[in-house]
C-alpha positions in Angstrom: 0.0 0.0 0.0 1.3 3.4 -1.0 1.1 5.0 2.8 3.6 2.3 3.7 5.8 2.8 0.7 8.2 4.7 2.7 9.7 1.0 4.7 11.4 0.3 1.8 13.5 2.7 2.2 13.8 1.9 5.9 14.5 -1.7 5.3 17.5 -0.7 3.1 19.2 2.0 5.8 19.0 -1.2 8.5 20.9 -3.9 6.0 25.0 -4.1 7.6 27.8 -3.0 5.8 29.8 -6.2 4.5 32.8 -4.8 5.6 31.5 -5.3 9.5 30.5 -9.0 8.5 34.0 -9.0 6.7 35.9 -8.1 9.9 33.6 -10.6 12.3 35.2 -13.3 10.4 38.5 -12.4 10.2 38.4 -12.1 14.2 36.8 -15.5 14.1 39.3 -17.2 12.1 41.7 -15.8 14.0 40.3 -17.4 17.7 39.8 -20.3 15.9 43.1 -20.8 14.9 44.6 -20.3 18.2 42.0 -22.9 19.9 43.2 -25.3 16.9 46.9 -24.6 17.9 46.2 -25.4 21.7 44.4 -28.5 20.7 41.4 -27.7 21.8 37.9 -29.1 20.4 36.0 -26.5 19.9 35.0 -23.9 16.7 34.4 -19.9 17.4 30.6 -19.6 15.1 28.8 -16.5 14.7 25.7 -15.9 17.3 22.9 -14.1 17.0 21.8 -11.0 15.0 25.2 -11.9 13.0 24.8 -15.6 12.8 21.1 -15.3 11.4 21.4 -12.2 9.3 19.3 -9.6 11.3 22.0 -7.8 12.6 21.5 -3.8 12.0 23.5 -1.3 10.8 25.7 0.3 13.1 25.2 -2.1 16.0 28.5 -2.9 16.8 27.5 -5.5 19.6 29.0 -9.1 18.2 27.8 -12.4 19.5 30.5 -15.4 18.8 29.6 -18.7 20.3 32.8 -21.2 21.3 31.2 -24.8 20.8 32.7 -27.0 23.0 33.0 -30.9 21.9 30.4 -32.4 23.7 31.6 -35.5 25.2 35.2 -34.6 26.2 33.9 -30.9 28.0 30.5 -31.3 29.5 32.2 -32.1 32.6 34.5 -29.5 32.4 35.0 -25.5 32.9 34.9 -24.6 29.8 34.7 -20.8 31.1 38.2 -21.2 32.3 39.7 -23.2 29.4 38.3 -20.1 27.2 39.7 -17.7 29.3 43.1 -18.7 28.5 42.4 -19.4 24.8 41.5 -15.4 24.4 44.7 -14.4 26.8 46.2 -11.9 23.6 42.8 -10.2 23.4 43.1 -8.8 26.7 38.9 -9.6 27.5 36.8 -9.2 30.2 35.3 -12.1 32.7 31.3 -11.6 32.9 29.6 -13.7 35.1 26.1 -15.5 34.5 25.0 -18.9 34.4 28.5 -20.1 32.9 30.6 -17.1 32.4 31.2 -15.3 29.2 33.5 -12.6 27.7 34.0 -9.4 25.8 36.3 -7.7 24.1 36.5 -4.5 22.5 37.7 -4.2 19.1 38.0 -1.9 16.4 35.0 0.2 17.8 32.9 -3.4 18.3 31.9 -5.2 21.0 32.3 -9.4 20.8 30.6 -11.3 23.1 32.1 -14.8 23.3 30.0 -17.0 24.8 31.4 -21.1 25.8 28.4 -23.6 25.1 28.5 -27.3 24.6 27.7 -28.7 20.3 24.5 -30.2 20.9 22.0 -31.0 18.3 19.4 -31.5 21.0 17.7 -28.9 23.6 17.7 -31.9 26.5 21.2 -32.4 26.1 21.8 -28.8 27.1 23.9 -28.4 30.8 23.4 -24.9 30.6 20.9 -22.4 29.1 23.3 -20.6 26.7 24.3 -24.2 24.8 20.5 -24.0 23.1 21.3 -20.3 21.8 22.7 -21.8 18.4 19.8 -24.3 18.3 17.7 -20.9 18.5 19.8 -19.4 15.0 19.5 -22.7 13.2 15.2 -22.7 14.0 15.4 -18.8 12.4 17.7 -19.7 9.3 15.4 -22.5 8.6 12.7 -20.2 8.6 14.0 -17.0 6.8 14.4 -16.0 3.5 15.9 -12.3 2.2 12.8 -10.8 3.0 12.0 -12.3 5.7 15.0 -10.8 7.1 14.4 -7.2 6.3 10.9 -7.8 8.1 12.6 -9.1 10.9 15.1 -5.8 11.2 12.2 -3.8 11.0 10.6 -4.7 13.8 13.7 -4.8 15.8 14.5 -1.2 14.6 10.8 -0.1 15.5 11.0 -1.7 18.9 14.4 0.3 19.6 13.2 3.1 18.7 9.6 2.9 20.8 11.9 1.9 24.1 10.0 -1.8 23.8 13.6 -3.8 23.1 15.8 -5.4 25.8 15.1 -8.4 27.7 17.3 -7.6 30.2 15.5 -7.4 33.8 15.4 -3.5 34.4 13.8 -3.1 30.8 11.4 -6.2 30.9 11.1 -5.6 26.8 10.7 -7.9 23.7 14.1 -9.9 23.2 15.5 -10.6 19.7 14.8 -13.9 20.0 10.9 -12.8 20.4 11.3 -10.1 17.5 12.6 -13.0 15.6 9.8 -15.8 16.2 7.1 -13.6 15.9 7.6 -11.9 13.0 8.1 -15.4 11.3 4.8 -16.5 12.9 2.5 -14.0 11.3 4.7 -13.4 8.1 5.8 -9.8 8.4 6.3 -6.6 10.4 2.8 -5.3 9.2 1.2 -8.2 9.7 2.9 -8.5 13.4 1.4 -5.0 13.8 -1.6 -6.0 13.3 -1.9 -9.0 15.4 -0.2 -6.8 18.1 -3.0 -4.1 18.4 -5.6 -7.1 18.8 -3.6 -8.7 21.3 -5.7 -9.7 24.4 -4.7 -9.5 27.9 -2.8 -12.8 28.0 -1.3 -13.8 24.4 -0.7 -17.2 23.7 1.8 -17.9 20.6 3.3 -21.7 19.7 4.5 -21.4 16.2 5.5 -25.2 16.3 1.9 -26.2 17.6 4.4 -28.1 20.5 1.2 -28.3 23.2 -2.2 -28.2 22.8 -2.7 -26.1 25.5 0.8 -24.0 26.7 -1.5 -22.2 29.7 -1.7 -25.5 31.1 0.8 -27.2 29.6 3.8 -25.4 30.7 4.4 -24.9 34.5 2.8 -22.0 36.2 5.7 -20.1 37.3 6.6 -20.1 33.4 3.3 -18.4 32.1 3.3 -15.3 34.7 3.9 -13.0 31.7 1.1 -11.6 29.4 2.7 -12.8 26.0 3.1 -16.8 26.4 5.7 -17.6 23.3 6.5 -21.7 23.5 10.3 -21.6 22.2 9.9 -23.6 19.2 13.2 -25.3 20.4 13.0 -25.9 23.5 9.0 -26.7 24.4 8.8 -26.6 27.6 10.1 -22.9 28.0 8.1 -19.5 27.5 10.1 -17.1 25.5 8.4 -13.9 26.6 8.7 -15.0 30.1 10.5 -11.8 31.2 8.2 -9.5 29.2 6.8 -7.3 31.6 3.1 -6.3 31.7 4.3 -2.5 31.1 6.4 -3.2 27.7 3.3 -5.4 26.6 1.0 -2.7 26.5 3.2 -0.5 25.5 3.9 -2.4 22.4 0.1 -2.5 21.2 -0.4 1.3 21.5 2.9 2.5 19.7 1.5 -0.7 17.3 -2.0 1.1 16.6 -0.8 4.4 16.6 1.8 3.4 13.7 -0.9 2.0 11.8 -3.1 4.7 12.2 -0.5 7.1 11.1 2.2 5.5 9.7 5.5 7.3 9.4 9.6 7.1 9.5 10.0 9.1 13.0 8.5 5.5 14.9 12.1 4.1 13.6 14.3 7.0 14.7 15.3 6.5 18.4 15.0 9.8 20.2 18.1 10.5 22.4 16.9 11.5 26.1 17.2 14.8 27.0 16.6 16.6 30.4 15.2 19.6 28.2 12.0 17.6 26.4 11.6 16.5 29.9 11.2 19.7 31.5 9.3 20.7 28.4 6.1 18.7 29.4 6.0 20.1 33.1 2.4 22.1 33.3 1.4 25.1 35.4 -0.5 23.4 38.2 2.9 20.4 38.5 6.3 20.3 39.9 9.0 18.2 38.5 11.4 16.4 40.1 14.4 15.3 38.9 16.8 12.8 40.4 20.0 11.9 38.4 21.7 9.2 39.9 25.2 7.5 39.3 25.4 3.5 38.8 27.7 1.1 40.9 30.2 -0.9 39.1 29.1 -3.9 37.7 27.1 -6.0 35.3 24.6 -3.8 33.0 22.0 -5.8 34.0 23.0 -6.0 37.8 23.1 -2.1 38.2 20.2 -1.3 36.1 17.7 -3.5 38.3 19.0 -2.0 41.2 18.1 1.6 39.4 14.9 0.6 38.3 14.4 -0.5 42.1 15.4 2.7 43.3 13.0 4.9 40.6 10.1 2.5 42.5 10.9 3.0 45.9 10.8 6.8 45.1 7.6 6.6 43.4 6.2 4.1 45.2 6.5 6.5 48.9 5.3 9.7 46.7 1.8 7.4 46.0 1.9 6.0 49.7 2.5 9.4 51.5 -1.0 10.5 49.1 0.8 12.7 46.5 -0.5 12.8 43.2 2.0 12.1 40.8 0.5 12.9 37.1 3.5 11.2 35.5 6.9 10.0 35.8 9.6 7.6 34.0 13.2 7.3 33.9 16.4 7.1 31.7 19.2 4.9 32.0 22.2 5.0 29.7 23.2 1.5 30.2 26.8 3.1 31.6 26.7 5.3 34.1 23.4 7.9 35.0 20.2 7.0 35.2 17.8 10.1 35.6 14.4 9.8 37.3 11.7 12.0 36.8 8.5 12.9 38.4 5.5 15.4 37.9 3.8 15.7 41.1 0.6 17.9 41.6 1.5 21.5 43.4 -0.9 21.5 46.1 0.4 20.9 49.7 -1.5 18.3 51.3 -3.0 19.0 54.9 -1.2 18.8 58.2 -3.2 16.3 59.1 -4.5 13.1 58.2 -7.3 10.7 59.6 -6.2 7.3 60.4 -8.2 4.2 60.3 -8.4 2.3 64.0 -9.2 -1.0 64.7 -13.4 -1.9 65.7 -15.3 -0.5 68.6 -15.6 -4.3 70.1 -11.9 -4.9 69.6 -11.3 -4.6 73.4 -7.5 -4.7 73.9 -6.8 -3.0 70.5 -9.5 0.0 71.3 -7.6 0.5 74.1 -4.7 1.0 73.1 -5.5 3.4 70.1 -7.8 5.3 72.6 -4.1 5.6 74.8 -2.2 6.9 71.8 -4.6 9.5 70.4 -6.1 12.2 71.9 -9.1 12.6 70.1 -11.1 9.6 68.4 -14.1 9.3 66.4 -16.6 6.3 65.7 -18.2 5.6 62.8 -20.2 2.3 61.4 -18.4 0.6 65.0 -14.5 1.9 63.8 -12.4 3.9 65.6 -10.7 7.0 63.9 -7.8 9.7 64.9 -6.6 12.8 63.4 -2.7 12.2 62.8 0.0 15.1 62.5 1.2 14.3 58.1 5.0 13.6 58.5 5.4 14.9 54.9 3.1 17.9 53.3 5.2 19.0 50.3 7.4 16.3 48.0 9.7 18.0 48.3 11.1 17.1 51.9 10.1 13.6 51.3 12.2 12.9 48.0 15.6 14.9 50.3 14.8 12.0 52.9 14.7 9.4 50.4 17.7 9.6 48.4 19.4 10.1 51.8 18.3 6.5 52.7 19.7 3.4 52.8 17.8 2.0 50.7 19.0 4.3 47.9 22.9 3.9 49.2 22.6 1.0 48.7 21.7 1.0 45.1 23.4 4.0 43.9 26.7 6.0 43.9 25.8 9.3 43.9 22.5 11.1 43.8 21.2 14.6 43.2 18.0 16.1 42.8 16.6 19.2 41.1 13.1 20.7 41.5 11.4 22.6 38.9 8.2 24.4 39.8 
């Protein structure tokens, strides 16, 4: 259709420069000589994006997997035995499930990740040996054009703030881009699907159960997108999609159908400015800028996230109104939190519920602690001195707590009335 004549365009700025493929697999025939010269049994293989041809232009994050002979490492470290393989390149230890490693080169990022050569998901010891399972199920099912669909997406979720599986982002994984969009055929016809999408969505493009709700054990289907891998049946896919990202995803999907245009691929860089921007008359914004700990990405962005919900969590407890809020985190080093809270100070005092009338020992002693108690429908209530009136107070005291110290390395705050 002519108003969607424009993602052709689009699908042609997101193809990778061969050049970048080039250099991937010079690197790779490079490692792979050096575990050949140490005798070891294993082959350096592209990963994901790169492995299955949906990488996109100027994403300079590299995943290599190291397969490890089956039968002579599965008993084995084969974190360490890496390790020493990759000595030259200088890389650096990150710990999961079985360690992994990166190293920075010419302006890219590899990650090199040790998994064992199965050909089966219940062989696997460890989650990350089914990832090259996961790129041989999407080359099976991908064609040329299938593949620019696929970048799409990924580009439109990027740019909408829905991609990133990672635990303080709770978005839609490649490995979800990539399964739906070869479920229902294209990105349009993904779109589509999307803004219909009930409540709880239920997606099993190898028809592996008859019925995944029930099929697949309860702690797995918590999520409101159910995806049964078409690997490994017994695992839900979207199982860290959060409800937020979910819904998220079917209004920037309507609204893009609605109105389709190029800006809902162009990924907006935060600024403090825009944020200020949106403040209104009757509202006063606060903003908290924050510095991470050292660590894993992943690691210091949940303990952000959790520090952006304590903060808004006590605003809502202590009965601000808080018209909006959100937060930015540049997957380094600052994270800013934001909140527009209504102007109007609150009351000195607030009345607090008491237990009933016939409650004997507990009437007594809310009748000792309060001076002055009302009764209504047989429940005891007392006017109670506010400990906070204005957010302002409140948010000083809370990013002087523990709680915050704890998560966080620095913290300031600005107010904007």
């Amino acid at each position: 259709m002519a108003k969607y004549s424009f993602l052709k365009e689009v699908k042609k700025s997101l193809v990778p420069d061969k050049t970048f493929i080039k250099e991937v697999e010079v690197f790779i025939k490079e490692l792979n000589k050096i575990l050949k010269g140490e005798n070891i049994v294993a082959e350096c293989v592209k990963g994901g994006s790169v492995a299955k041809g949906t990488l996109i232009k100027d994403d300079h994050d590299v995943d290599l997997f190291v397969r490890f002979e089956y039968d002579k490492y599965k008993d084995q470290k084969i974190s360490n035995i890496l390790e020493k393989s990759l000595k030259k390149f200088k890389p650096e230890r990150v710990h999961g499930s079985r360690d992994y490693f990166q190293i920075k080169k010419n302006k890219m990022t590899y990650e090199l990740v040790p998994v064992l050569k199965i050909d089966d998901y219940s062989r696997a010891e460890n989650v990350t040996d089914m990832s090259p399972l996961h790129v041989d199920w999407v080359k099976k099912h991908t064609t040329k054009s299938k593949l620019d669909e696929i970048r799409l997406l990924k580009q439109f979720c990027k740019a909408n703030e829905l991609y990133g599986a990672e635990s303080y982002i709770g978005g839609f994984s490649g490995h979800i881009i990539d399964i739906i969009t070869i479920h229902y055929g294209s990105f349009l016809n993904v779109l589509e699907e999307v803004r219909n999408w009930g409540a709880k969505e239920t997606i099993d493009p190898e028809q592996h159960l008859l019925d995944p709700f029930n099929d697949l054990n309860s702690s797995k289907v918590m999520s409101p997108l159910i995806i049964v891998d078409p690997v490994q049946p017994d695992r839900n896919a979207a199982a860290a999609l959060s409800k937020e990202k979910f819904e998220l995803f079917k209004i920037k999907a309507n609204e893009f159908l609605e109105s389709p245009s190029q800006d809902y691929f162009i990924k907006k860089q935060f600024k403090i400015a825009d944020v200020k921007k949106q403040k209104k008359e009757d509202e006063t914004l606060f903003i908290v800028e924050a510095e991470a700990l050292e660590g894993k990405t992943d690691v210091i962005g949940a303990k952000l996230l959790k520090t952006h919900n304590h903060i808004t969590r006590e605003l809502k407890d202590n009965d601000f109104k808080v018209e909006d809020y959100g937060w930015n985190f540049d997957k380094e080093k600052k994270a800013v939190f934001y909140y527009f809270v209504k102007s109007k100070k609150l009351s000195d005092e607030i009345e607090q519920r008491g237990p009933p009338v016939d409650s004997v020992v507990d009437s007594a002693k809310f009748k000792n602690k309060h001076e002055t108690i009302t009764i209504r429908n047989g429940r005891m209530y007392a006017k109670v001195k506010r400990k906070y009136t204005t957010p302002n107070k409140l948010i000083e005291d809370l990013i002087k707590s523990e709680y915050v110290k704890e998560r966080t390395k620095k913290v300031k705050k600005e107010m904007v009335k």
